[in-house]
Legacy VTK file of the C-alpha trace (Angstrom):
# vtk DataFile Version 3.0
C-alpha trace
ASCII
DATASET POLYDATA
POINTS 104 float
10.056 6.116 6.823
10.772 3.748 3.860
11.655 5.981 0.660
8.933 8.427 -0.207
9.604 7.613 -3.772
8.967 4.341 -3.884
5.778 2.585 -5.125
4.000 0.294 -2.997
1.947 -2.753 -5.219
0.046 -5.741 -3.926
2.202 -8.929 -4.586
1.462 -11.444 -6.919
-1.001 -14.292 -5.600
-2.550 -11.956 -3.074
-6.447 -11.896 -2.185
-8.680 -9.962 -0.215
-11.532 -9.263 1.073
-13.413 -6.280 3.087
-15.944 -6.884 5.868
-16.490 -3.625 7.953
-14.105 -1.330 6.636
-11.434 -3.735 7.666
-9.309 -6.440 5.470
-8.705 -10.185 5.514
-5.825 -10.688 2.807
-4.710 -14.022 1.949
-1.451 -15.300 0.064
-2.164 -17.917 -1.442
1.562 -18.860 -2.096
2.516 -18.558 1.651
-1.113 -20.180 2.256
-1.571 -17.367 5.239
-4.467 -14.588 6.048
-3.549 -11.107 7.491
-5.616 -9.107 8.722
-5.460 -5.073 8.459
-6.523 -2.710 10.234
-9.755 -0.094 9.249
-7.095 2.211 8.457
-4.393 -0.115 6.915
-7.087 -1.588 4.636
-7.661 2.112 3.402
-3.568 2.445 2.771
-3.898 -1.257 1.103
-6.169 0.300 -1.402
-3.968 3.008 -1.913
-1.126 0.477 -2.627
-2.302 0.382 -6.651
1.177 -0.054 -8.450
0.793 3.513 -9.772
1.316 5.606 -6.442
4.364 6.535 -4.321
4.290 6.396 -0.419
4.472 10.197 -1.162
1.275 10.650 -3.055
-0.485 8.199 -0.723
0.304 10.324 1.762
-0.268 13.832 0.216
-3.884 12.289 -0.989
-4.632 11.330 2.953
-3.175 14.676 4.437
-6.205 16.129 2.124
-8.683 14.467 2.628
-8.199 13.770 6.839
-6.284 17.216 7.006
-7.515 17.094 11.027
-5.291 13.982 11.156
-2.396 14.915 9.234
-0.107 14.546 12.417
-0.783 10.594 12.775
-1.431 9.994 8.912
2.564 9.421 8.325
3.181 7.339 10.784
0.197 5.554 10.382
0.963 4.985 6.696
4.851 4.073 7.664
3.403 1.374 10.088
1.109 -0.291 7.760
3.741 -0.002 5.043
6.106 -1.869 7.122
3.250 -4.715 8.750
2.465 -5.362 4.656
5.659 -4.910 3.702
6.532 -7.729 6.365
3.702 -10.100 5.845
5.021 -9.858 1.984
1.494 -8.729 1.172
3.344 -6.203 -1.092
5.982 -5.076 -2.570
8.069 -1.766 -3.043
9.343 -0.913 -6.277
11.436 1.657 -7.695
9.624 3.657 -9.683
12.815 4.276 -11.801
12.975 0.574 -12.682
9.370 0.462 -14.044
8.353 0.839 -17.474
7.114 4.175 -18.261
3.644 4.329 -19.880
5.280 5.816 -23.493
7.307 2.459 -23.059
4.294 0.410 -22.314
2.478 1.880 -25.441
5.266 1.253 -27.902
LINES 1 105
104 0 1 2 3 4 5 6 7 8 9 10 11 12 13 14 15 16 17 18 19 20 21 22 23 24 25 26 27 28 29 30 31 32 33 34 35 36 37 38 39 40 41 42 43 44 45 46 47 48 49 50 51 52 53 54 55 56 57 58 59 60 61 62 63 64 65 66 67 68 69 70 71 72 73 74 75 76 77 78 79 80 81 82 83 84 85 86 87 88 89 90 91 92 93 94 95 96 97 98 99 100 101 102 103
């Protein structure tokens, strides 16, 4: 599993658009369309900038607690696919800006 701690964030130049649950995503710097998965275009939404692989997965293990056996490694395999198709980006939480920095 890719560090717990670290936050996953949609990369710059990135589009995309829902039809039936599921994702088409398109770089528009790579100029190429991935498409995710019913349940990787729920993780994709989850990838906000703000949470850690950690909280994504302590917010699905709540609310599909009668899939919390498949929800890691579903969220380490869509992780890794968007991480791949440089859809988005993992950043160190401890190298972002804390929100008392941001205000000041």
């Amino acid at each position: 599993m890719p560090d717990p701690h670290m936050v996953p964030t949609h990369s710059e130049g990135v589009y995309s658009e829902v039809l039936d649950d599921e994702a088409v995503v398109y770089d528009r710097h790579r100029k190429r369309t991935v498409y995710l998965s019913e349940t990787a275009t729920l993780i994709w939404h989850l990838c906000d900038g703000k949470r850690t692989i950690e909280d994504i997965l302590t917010l699905l293990i709540a609310e599909y607690p009668e899939f919390a056996s498949q929800i890691e490694s579903d969220i380490v395999d869509a992780i890794a696919h968007m991480s791949s198709a440089r859809i988005i980006v993992l950043k160190d939480p401890a190298s972002q800006p804390s929100q008392a920095d941001a205000q000041n």
